[in-house]
N, C-alpha and C positions, 0 to 999 in steps of 0.2 A: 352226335357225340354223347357216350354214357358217362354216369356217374358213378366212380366206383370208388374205392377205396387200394393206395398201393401196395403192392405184392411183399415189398419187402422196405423196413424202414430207414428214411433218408438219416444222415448225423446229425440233422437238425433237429426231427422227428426224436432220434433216440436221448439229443439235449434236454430237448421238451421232456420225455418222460423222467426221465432224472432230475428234472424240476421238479417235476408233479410229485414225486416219490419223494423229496424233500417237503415240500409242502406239506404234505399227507403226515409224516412224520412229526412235523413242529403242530401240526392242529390236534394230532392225539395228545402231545407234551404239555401245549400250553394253552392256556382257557382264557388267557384274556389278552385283551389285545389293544391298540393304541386306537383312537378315531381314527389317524390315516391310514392303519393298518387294516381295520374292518372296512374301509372304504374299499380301496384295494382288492378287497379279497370279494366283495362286494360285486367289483366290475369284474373278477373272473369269473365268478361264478355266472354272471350275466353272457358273458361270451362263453363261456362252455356248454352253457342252455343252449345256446342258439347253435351250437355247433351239434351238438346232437341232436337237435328237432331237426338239423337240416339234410347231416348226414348220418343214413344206416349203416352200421355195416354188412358187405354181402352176405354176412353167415344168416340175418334175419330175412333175407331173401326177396328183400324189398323192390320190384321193378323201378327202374330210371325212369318214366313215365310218372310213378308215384310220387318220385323225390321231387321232380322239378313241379308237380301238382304241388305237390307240400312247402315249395319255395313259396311258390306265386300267392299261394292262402296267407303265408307266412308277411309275403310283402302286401298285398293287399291291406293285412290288419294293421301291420306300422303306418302306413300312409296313412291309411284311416285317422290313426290317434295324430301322427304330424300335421294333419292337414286342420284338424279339428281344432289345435294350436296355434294353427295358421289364419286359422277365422277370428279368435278371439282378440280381444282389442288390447286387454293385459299383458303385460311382459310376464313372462314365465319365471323371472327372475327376479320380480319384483319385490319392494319392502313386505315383509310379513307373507310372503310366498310359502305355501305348505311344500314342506322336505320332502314330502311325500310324491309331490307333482313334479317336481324337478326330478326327481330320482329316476321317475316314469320316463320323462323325457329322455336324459341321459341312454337309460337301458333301452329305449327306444333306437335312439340313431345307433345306439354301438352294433343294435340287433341288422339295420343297414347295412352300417359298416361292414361286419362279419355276413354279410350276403352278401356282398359287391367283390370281398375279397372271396369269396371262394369259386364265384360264377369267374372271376376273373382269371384266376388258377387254369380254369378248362381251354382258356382260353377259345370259346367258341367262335363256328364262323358267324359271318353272316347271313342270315336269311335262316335263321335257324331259330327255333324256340328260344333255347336258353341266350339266345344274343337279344332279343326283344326284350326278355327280363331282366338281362343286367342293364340296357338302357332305362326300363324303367324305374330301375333299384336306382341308377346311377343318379335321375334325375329327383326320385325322392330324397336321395343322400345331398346332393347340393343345395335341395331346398329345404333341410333341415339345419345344413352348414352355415347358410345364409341367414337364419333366425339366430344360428349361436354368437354368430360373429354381432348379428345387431343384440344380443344380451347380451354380450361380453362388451362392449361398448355402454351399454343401459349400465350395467352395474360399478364399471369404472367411473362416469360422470358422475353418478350418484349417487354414490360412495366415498367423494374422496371427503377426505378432512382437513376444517379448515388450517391457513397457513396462519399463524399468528407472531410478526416480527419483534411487535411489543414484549411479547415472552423472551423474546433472543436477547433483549439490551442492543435493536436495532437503533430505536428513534433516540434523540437526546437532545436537552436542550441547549447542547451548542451546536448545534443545528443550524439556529434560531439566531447567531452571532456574529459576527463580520468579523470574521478572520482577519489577520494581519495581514498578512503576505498577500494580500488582494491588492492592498497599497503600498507596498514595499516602493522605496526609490533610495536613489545614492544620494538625493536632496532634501527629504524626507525627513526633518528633525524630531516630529511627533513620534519617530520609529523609535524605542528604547524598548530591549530586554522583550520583546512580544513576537520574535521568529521563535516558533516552538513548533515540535511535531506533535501531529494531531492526537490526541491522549482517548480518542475514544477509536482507534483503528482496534480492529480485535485482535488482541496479542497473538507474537507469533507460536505456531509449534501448537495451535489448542487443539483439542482431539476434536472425530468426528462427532455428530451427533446424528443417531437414527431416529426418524420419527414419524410415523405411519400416517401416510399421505394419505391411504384406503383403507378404509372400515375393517378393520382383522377379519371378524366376523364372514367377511364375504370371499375373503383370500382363497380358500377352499373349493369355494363355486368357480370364483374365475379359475384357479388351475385345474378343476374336471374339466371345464371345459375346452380349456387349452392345452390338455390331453389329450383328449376327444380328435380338438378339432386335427393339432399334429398325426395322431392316430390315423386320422382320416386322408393326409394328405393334404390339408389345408393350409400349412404352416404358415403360408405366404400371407392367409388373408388374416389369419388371426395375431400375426407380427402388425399386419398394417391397422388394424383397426385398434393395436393398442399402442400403437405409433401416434395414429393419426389423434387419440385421446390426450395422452403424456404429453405431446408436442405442446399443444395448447395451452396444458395443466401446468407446464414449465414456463409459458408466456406471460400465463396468470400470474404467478412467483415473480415474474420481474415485474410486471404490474403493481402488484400490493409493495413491491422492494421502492418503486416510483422509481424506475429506471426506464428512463422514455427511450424511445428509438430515434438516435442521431445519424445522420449519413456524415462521412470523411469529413465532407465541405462544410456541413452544418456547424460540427465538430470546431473545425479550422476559422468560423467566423465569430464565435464564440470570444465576449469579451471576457476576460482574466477572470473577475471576479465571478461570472458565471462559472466558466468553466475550473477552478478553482473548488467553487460548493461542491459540482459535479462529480469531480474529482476523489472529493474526500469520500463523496455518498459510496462513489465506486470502490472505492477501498474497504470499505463496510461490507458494501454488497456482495464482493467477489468471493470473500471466506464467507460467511450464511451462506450462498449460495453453492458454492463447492461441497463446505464440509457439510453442511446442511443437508438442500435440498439435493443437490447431485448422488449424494452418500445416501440419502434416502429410497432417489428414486433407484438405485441398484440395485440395494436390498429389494425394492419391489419385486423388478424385473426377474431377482431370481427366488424371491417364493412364487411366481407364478409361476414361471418355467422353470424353475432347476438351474443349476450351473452347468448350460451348455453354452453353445457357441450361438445359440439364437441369442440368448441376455447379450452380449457382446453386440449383437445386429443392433438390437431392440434396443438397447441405452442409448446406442451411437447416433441412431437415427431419430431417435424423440429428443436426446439432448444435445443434438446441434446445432438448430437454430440459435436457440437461448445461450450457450458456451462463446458462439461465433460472433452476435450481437454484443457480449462485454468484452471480448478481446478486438474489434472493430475499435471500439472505443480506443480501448488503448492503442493500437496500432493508429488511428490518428492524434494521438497526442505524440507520441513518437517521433512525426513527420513536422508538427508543427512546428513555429518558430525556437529558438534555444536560449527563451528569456533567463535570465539570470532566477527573478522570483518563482520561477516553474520548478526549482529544482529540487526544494525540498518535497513538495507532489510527488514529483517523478520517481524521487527515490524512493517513496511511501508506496509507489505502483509497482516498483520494480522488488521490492519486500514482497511484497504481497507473492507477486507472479513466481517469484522465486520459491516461495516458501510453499505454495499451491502445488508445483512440478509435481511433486514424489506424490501426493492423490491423483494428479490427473494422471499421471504413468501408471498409477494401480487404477483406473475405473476404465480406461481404455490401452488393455494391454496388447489387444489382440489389432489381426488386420482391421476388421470394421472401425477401431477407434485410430489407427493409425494418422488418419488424413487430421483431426483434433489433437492429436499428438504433435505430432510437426510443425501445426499451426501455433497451436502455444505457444513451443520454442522459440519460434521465429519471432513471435511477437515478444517474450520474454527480453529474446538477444537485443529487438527495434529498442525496448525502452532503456535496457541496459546502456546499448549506444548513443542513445539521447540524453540519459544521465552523465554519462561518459564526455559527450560533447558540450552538455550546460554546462556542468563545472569549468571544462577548461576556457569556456567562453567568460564565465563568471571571473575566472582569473584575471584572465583579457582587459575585461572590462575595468578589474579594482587598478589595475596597472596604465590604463589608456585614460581612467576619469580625467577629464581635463578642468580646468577651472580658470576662468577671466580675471576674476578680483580675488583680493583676500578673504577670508571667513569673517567676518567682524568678531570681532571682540580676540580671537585668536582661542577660541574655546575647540571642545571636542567636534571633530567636521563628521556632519555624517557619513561620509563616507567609515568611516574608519568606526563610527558605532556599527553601523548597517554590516560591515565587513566579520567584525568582531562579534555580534548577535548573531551572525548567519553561522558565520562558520563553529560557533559551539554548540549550535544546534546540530551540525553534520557529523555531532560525535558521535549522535545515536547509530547512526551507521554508518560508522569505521567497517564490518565487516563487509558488508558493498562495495562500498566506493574502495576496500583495499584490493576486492577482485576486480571492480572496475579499472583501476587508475593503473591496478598492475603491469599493464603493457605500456602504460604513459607515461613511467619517466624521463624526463627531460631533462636530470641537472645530473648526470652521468659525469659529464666534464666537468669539472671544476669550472674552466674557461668560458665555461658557456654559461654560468649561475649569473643574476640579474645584480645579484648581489655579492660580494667577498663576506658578508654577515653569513651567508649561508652557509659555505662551507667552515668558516669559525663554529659556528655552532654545532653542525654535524662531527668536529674532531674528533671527539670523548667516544662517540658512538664507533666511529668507524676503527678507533683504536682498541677497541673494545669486543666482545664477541656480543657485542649488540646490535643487529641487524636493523634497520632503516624500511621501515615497512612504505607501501606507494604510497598511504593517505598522510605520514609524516613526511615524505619528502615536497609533496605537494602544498603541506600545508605549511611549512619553513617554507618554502621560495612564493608562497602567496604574501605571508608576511614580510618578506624583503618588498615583493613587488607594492604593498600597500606602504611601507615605511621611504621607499623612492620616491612615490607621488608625492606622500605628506609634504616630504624633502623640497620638490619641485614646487608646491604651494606656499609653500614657509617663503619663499623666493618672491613671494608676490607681495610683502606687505614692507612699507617704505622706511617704518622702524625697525630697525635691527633685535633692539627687542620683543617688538611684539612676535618679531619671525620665531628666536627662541623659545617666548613662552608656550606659542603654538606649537611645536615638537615639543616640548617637555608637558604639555597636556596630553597630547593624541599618543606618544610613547608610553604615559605612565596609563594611561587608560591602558593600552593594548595590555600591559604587562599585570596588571589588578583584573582584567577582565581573565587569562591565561591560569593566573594563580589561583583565581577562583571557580575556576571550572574544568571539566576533564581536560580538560586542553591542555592542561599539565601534563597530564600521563603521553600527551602527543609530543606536543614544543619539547617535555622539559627544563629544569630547574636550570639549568646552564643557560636556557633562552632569556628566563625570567631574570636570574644575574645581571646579565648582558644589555637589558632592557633598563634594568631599574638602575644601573650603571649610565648610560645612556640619557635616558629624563636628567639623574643629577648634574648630566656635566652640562645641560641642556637649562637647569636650571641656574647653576651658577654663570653661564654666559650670559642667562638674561641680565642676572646681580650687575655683571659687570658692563656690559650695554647699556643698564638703568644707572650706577651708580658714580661709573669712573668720572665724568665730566661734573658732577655734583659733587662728589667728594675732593677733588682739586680744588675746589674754590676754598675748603675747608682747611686749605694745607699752608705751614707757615711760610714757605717761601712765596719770596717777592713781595712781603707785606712790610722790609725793612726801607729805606730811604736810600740807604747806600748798597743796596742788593744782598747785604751780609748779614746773616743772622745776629750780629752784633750790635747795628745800627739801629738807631730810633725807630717805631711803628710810624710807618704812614698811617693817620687817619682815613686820609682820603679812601686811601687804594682797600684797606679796612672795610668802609662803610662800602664800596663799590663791591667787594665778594660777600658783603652778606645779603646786599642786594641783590647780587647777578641768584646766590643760592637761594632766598626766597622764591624768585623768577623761577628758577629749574624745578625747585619741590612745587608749587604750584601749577608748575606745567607736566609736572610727572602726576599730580594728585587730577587734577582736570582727565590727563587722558588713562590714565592706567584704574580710574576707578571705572571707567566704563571698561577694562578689558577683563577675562574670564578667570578663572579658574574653579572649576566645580567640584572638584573632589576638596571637602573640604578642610581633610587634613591638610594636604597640600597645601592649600592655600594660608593654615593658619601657621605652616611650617615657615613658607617663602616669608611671608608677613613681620615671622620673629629675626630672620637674617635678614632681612634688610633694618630693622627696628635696630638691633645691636647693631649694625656697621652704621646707621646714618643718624642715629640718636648719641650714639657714644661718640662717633667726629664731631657734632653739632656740641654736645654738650665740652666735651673737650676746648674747644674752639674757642666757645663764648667766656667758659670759666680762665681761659687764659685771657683773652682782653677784657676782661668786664673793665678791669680800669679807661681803656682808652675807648671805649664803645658808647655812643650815649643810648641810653635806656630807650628813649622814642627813636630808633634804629631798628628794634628789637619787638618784630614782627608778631613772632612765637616762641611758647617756653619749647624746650626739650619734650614734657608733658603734652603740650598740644599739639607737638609733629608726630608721637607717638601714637595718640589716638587717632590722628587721621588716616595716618598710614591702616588703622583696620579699616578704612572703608576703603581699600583696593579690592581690583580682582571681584566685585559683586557684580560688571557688568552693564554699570546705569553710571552714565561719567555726570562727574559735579563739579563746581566749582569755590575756590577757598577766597574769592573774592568777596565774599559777605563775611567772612569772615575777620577780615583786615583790621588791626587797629588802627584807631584814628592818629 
């Protein structure tokens, strides 16, 4: 089979020259040019040498005998210089490598290249000359392929730059701190004001950051020769070998991040407080890692190769392990149990994963990221569902708390601190839990509200063109549902007033905690009203539980002889109620000093009504009989029941029997 040149030119051929004749045009116009621009032109001109040493054309009258002699000299001498590279022990790509050697190389394989493609062309048979030489072009070409692919790996490993998380504001020293929510319980009294969302998760919405994982410097070298090796036909191996590098260099990343590799089950046996740290580390790690490193390794992938559809391959598959191993995580927390204390986490994961979607839909847009796309989601949707499901289990729980005995003292029960710290921390995400909870309402019916407060409270809104968002209706019938239980515990204590003061503590709490925090913008002022309405009527029945039987004794009937307020003072009957009311203030001061009230206005408020109602009947009382009273009768002044009276409500009960006059 000869070598000629065709008779008349292909469209392809005629493209080509219409290239060249622009080319030609912009080199007389312009005289300088960019590095990639002179490289470029660099490697045409390399290939067009080689095309013309290889091919004459017939007008010089060259026999095909001569050409394919002039191949064979032609391949001989590259092999010679490849093989010569082959012996030596250095990488051709190495640090402080002369530009000059590599370029040889380069020009070298291209010079194969352009002989393999054109013996190829002829498609020769077998058993023929020029089929001997393209097998041995062929076999010089792959073992020059096979040195690039191991430089193109040389220069990736040892080039890359290091990851530094410290620069990120990764580490921090609450780190280093035991969380609250580790120890969360409904029994928990140490729990006050310490459910908080974690203040070191990386704010949402931050921008990416790009940061050159490999030596700029060298970016160059790797995409000649990932040119080259594309060029050649190779795409496969030199996709794989910088796969098989990235993979690694992304595993390394979750290494220095100290994200260890957990299985489902490892995950699932994991006590709270471990998995808790873990937790938080991963909500750190997932934005660094996305906007970070993910966003980095992109930009890699495409100054080496370009924006094609390889970069799509090539990201997909070096960053799928690493992607797959943090969303593993979270899809086993997802599954796990639906503790109540999990959920502030949860919703910190479900932020995250949320907020991540719109990058990982741009880094994997195409099919190769498809199967990482989808996974996401899914995993997105598991924790969405699992937030979705702790809250209403959380509800569950504040409605079902059961309780044996009373609280002692009748102070604020944890439940109702624990209820009220959690749930103002769930303000931070109101806009979650409003897409979560969205499809979960429940109190549609009136008839079916746990509570009639509920829809009292809802009125104003619904007559109103103010709309009822999921997380406010959720969070009015959690508060009904915690203000029932209280209700059912008040039930458990044998004094009537102590039952009072315990709702009139745990309501004015709910309502001071409400007012002083977003949860105003939720509940609203109407709830707060209603509330602080509430404590006082809750108040005043304590007054009246404490006082009515003590104040009777103070009263002038039946203190006369003949039953009629006209009739002489009995002495006796006299001295027998001031008696029975020493008895009753001493047994009100013995137990009511041991009972609660913490908020300490409150307490100095309740303190001053009872002082006016029981010091002005006292003092009343005695200033009407002092005549018929004897003075050693006359236990206490007005003055000393008042001072006692302030040591209620501290908590620590005492007794006024040391006190007694002789």
């Amino acid at each position: 089979m000869g070598i000629c040149n065709p008779i008349m030119n292909t469209p392809e051929e005629e493209n080509l020259i219409a290239a060249a004749r622009l080319i030609l045009s912009e080199l007389e116009s312009n005289k300088k040019f960019s590095i990639e621009a002179t490289k470029i032109l660099e490697d045409l001109a390399t290939k067009l040498s080689s095309i013309v040493k290889i091919i004459k054309p017939k007008d010089e009258n060259v026999d095909e005998e001569e050409q394919l002699s002039d191949i064979k000299i032609r391949l001989d001498s590259i092999q010679d210089k490849i093989m010569t590279w082959e012996v030596g022990q250095s990488m051709i790509w190495d640090s402080g490598s002369d530009e000059n050697q590599t370029n040889e190389y380069l020009k070298a394989v291209n010079e194969v290249k352009t002989l393999v493609e054109r013996l190829e062309s002829l498609n020769p048979n077998k058993d023929t000359s020029e089929h001997e030489v393209l097998l041995k072009a062929n076999d010089v070409l792959q073992t020059s392929m096979a040195r690039l692919e191991e430089e193109f790996k040389h220069i990736l490993i040892h080039n890359q730059q290091n990851f530094e998380p410290e620069r990120l504001s990764f580490r921090s020293n609450e780190d280093d701190c035991v969380d609250s929510t580790s120890i969360i319980s409904f029994e928990d009294d140490s729990f006050e004001d310490s459910v908080q969302r974690d203040s070191i998760t990386i704010s949402r919405g931050s921008e990416v950051h790009i940061m050159d994982l490999i030596n700029p410097q060298v970016i160059p070298n790797l995409k000649s020769i990932s040119t080259l090796m594309f060029d050649s036909n190779y795409i496969k191996e030199c996709c794989n070998a910088f796969i098989s590098v990235r993979k690694d260099a992304l595993d390394d990343c979750l290494f220095i991040l100290e994200v260890e590799k957990s299985s489902i089950e490892d995950v699932l046996k994991m006590e709270w407080a471990t998995l808790n740290s873990k937790i938080r580390k991963w909500t750190k790690v997932m934005k660094i890692f996305v906007r970070i490193y993910l966003a980095s390794e992109k930009s890699l992938c495409e100054q080496i190769f370009g924006k094609t559809e390889v970069v799509n391959s090539c990201f997909a598959e070096s960053s799928k392990a690493s992607i797959l191993q943090l969303l593993n995580f979270a899809e086993a927390i997802s599954i796990g149990p639906h503790k109540p204390e999990k959920l502030i986490r949860i919703l910190d994961m479900y932020e995250v994963l949320a907020d991540l979607k719109p990058d990982i839909e741009s880094f994997y847009q195409n099919d190769p990221g498809s199967y990482l796309r989808t996974e996401f989601q899914d995993v997105l949707t598991r924790i969405g569902d699992c937030a979705t499901t702790t809250f209403l289990e959380f509800k569950n729980a504040v409605g079902a708390n059961p309780s044996n005995a009373a609280f002692p003292g009748g102070g604020i029960h944890h439940l109702t601190r624990w209820v009220m710290n959690y749930v103002t921390t769930l303000i931070d995400y109101s806009n979650s839990l409003n897409t979560l909870l969205k499809s979960e309402i429940q109190f549609q019916d009136p008839s079916s509200s746990p509570d009639v407060n509920l829809e009292d409270d809802n009125a104003n809104q619904k007559n109103s063109s103010f709309s009822i968002s999921p997380m406010m209706s959720h969070f009015q019938s959690l508060m009904s549902l915690l203000e029932s239980n209280l209700e059912e515990k008040s039930r458990l204590y044998r004094e009537e007033a102590l039952g009072h003061l315990f709702l009139m503590n745990n309501i004015n709490y709910m309502a001071e905690k409400v007012k002083g925090s977003e949860l105003r913008t939720v509940l609203g002022d109407n709830w707060i009203r209603k509330r602080n309405w509430k404590f006082q009527q809750y108040a005043m029945s304590y007054e009246r539980s404490t006082l009515s039987s003590i104040l009777n004794l103070l009263k002038e009937e039946g203190l006369h002889n003949n039953g009629s307020n006209s009739g002489s003072i009995s002495k006796t009957l006299l001295k027998e109620r001031l008696q029975g009311f020493y008895i009753a203030f001493e047994e009100i001061y013995k137990s009511q000093t041991g009972w609660s009230i913490p908020n300490s206005q409150l307490s100095e408020d309740l303190r001053i009504s009872l002082s006016l109602k029981l010091i002005q009947a006292y003092r009343t009382f005695v200033g009407r009989y002092a005549n018929s009273i004897s003075e050693k009768y006359i236990k206490y002044s007005a003055d000393d029941l008042e001072s006692y009276l302030l040591d209620l409500f501290e908590g620590s009960p005492r007794s006024l029997h040391s006190f007694h006059r002789k």
